[in-house]
OpenMM code with the backbone's topology and positions (N, CA, C; nanometers):
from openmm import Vec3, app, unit

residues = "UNK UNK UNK UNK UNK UNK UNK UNK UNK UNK UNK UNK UNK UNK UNK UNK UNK UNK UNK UNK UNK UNK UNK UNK UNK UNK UNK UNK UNK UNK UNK UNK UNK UNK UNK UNK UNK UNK UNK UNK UNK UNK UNK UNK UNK UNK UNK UNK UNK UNK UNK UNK UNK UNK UNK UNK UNK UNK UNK UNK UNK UNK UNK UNK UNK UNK UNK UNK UNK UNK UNK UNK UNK UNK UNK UNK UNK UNK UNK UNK UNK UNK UNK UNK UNK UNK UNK UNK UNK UNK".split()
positions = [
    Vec3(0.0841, -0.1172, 0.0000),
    Vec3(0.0000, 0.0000, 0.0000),
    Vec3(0.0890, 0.1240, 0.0000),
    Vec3(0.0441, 0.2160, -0.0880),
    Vec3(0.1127, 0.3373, -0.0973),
    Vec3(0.0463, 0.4505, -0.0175),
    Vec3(0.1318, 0.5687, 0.0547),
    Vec3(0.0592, 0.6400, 0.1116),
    Vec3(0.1719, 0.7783, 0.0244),
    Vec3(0.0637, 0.8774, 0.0804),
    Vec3(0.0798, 0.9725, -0.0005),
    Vec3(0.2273, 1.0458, 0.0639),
    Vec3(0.3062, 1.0794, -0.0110),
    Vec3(0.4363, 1.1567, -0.0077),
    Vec3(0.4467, 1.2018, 0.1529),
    Vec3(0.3171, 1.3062, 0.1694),
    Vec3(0.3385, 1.4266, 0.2933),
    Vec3(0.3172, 1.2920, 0.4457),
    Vec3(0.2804, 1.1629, 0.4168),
    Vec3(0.2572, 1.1218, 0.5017),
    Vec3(0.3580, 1.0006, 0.5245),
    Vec3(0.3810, 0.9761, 0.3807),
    Vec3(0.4747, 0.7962, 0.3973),
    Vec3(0.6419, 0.8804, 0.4454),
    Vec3(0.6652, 0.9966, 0.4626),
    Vec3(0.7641, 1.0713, 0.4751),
    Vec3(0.8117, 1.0741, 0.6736),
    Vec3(0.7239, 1.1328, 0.7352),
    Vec3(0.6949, 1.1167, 0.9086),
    Vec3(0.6638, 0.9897, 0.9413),
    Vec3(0.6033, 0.9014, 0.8532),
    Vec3(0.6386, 0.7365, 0.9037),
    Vec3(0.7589, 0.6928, 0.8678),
    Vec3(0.8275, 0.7133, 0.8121),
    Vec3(0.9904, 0.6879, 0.7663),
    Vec3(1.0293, 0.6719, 0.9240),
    Vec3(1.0224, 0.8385, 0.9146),
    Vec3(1.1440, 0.9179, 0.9969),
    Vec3(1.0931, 0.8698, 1.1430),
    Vec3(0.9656, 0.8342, 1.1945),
    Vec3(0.9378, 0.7575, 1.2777),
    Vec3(0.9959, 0.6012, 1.3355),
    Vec3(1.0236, 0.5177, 1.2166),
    Vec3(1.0440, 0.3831, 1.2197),
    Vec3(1.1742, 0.3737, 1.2744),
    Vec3(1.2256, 0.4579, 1.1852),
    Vec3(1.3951, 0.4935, 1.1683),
    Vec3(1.4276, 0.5756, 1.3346),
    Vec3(1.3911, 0.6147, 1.3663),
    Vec3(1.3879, 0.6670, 1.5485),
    Vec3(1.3710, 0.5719, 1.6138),
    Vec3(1.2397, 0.4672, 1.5825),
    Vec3(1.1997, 0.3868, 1.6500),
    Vec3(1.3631, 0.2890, 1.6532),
    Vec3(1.3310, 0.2209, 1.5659),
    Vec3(1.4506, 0.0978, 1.5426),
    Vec3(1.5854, 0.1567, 1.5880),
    Vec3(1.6352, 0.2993, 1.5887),
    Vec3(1.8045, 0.3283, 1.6382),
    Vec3(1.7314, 0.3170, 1.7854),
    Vec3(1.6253, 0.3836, 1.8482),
    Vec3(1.5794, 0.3004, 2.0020),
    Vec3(1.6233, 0.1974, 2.0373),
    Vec3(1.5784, 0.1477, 1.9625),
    Vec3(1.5765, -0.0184, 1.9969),
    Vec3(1.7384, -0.0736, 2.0500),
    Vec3(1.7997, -0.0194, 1.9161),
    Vec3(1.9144, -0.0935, 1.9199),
    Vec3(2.0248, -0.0271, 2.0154),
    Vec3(1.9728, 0.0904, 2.0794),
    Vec3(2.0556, 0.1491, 2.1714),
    Vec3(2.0501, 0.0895, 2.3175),
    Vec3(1.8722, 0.0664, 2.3180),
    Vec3(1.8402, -0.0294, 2.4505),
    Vec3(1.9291, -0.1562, 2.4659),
    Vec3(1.9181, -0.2472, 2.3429),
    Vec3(1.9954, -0.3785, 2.3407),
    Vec3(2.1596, -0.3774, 2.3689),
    Vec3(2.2071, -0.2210, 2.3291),
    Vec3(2.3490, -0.2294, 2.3095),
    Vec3(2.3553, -0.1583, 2.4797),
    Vec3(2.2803, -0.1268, 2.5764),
    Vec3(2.3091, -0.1305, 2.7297),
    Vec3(2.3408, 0.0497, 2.7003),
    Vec3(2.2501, 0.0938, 2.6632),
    Vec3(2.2123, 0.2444, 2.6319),
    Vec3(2.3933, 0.3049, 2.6076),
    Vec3(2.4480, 0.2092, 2.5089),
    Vec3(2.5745, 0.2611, 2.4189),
    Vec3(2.5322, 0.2900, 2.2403),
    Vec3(2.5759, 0.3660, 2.2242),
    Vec3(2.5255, 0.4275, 2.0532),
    Vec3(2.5858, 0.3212, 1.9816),
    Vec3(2.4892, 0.2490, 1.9359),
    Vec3(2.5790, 0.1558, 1.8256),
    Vec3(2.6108, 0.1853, 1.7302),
    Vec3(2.6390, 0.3336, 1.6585),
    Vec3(2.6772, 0.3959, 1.5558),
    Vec3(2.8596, 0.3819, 1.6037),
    Vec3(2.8776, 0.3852, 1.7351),
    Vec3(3.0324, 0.3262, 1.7651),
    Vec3(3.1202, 0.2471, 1.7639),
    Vec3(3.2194, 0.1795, 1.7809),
    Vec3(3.2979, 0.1213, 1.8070),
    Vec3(3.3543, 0.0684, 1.9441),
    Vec3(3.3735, -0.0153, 1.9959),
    Vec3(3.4150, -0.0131, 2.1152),
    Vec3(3.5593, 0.0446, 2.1329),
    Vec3(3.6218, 0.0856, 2.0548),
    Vec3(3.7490, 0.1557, 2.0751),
    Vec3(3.6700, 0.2852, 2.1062),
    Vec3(3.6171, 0.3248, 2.0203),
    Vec3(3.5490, 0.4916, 2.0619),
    Vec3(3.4647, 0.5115, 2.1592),
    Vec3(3.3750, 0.4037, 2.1788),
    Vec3(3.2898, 0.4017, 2.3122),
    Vec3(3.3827, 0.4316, 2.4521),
    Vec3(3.4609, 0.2966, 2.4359),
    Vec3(3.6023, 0.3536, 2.5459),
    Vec3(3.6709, 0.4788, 2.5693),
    Vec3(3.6786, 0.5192, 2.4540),
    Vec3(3.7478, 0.6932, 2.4247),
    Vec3(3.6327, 0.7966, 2.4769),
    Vec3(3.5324, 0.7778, 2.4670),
    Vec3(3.3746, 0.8414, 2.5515),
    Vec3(3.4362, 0.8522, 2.6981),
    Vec3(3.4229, 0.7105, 2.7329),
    Vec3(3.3801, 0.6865, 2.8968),
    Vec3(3.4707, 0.7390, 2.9477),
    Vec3(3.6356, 0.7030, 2.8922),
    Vec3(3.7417, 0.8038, 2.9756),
    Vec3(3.7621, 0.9555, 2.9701),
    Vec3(3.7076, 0.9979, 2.8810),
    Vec3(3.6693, 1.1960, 2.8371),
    Vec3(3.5724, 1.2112, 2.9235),
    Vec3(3.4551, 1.0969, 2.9666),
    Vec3(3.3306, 1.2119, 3.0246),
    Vec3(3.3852, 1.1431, 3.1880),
    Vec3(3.4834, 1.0869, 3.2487),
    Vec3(3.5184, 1.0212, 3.3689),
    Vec3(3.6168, 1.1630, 3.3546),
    Vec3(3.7477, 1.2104, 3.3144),
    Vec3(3.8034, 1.3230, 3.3157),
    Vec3(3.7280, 1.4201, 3.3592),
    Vec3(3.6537, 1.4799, 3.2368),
    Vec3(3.5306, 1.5752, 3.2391),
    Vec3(3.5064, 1.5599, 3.4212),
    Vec3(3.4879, 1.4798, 3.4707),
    Vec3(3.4087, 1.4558, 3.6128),
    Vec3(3.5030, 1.4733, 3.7028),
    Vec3(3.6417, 1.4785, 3.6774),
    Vec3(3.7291, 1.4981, 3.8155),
    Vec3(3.7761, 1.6513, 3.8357),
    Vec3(3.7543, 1.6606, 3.9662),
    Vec3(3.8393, 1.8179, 3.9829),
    Vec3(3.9623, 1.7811, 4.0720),
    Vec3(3.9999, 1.9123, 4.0585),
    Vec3(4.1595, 1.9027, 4.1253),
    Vec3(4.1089, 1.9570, 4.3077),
    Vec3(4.1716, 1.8312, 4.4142),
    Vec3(4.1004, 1.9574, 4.5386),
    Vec3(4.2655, 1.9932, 4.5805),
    Vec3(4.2711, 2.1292, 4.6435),
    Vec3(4.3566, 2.1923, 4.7297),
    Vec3(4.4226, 2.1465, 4.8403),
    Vec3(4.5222, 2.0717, 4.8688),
    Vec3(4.5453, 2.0668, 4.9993),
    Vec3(4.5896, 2.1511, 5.0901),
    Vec3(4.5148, 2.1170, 5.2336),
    Vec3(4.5972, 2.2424, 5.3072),
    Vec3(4.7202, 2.2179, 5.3607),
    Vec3(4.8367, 2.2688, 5.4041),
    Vec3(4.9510, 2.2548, 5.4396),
    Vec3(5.0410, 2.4054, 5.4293),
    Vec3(5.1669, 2.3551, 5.3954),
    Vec3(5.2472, 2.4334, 5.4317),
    Vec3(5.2347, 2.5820, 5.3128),
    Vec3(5.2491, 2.7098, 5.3398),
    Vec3(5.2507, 2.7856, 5.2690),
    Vec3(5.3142, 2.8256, 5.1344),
    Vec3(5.4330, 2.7890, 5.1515),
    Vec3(5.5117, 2.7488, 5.0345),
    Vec3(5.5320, 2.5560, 4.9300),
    Vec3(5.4271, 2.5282, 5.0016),
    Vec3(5.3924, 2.4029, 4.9462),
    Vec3(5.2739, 2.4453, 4.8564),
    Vec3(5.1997, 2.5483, 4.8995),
    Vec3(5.0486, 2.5771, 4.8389),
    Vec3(5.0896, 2.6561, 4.7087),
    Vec3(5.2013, 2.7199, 4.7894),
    Vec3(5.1953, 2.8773, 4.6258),
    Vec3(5.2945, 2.8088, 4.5062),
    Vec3(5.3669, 2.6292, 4.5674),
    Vec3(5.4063, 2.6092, 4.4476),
    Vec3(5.3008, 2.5411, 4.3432),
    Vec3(5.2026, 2.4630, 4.4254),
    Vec3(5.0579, 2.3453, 4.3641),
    Vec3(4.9552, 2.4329, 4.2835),
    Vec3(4.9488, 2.5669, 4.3287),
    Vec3(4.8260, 2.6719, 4.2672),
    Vec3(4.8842, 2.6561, 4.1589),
    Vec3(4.9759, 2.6920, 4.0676),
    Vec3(5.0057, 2.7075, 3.9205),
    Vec3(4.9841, 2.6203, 3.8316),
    Vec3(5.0211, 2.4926, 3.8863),
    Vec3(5.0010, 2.3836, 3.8272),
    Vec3(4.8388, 2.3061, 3.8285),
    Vec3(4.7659, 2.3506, 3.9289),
    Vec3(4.6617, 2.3182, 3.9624),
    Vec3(4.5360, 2.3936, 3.8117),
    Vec3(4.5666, 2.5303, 3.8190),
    Vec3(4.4344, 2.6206, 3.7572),
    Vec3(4.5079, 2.6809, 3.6408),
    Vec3(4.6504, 2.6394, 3.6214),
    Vec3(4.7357, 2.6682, 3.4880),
    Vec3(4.8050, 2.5681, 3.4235),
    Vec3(4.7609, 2.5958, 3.2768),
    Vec3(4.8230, 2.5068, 3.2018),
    Vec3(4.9599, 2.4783, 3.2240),
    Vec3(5.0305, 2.3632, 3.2264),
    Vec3(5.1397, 2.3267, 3.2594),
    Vec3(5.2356, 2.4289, 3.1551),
    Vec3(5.1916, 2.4044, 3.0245),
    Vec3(5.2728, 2.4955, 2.9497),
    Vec3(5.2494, 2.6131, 2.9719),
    Vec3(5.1772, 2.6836, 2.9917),
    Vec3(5.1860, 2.8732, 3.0579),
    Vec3(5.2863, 2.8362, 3.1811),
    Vec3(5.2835, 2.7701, 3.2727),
    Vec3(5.3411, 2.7907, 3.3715),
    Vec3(5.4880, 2.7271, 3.3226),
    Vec3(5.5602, 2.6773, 3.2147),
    Vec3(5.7219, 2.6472, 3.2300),
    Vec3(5.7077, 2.7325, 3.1427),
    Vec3(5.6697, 2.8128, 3.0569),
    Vec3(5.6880, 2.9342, 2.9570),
    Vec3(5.7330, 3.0446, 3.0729),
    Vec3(5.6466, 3.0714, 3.1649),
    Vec3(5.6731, 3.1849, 3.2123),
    Vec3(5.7994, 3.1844, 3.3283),
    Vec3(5.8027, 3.0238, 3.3861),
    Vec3(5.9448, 2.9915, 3.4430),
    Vec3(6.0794, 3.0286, 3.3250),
    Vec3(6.0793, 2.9898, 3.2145),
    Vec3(6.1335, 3.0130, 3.1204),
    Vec3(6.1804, 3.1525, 3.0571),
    Vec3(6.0672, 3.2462, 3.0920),
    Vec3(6.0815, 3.3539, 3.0832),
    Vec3(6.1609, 3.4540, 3.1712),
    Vec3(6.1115, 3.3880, 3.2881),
    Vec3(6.1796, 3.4727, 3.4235),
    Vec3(6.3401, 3.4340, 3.4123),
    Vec3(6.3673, 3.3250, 3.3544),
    Vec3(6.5087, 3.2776, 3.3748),
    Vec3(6.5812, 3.3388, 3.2546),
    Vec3(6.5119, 3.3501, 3.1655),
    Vec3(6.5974, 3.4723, 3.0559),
    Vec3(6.6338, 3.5944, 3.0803),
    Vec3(6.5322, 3.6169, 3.1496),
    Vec3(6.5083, 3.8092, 3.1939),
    Vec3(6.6308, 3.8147, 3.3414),
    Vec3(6.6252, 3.6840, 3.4134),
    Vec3(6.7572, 3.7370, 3.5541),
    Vec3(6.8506, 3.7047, 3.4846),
    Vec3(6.9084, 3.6071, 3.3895),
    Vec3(7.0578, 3.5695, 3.3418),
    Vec3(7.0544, 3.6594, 3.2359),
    Vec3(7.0090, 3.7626, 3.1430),
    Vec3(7.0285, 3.8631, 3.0550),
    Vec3(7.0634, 3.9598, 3.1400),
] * unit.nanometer
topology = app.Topology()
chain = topology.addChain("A")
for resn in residues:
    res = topology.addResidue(resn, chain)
    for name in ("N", "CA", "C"):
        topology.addAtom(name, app.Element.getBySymbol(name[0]), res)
């Protein structure tokens, strides 16, 4: 049976929703448009994504060396070590 264009069009696009459902339920709500190499590459980006860095308290000059490295990119912070050491030996 044929249905008309404006209608056999939203039953498509229905079925096709329906059935990637399906197969997302079966695959343990993982996108089976993936790979398990890439699925893996997911779980450890959104487990990152989820960790923060905490502060310890202690000694004062233990803290003001951990802040830089903590909330600055490692590379800003040996650039600008780098920098300071040009500018006292010049």
């Amino acid at each position: 049976m044929l249905l008309r264009p404006d209608r056999e069009l939203p039953l498509r696009c229905c079925a096709a929703c329906t059935q990637f459902h399906e197969m997302k339920v079966e695959a343990d709500g993982q996108s089976p448009l993936l790979t398990q190499q890439q699925q893996q590459w997911i779980t450890v980006q959104q487990m990152l994504a989820g960790t923060t860095i905490e502060v310890r308290a202690g000694d004062a000059w233990e803290t003001c060396a951990y802040l830089p490295f903590a909330f600055l990119s490692f590379e800003r912070v040996v650039q600008a070590w780098l920098h300071s050491l040009s500018v006292h030996f010049s």
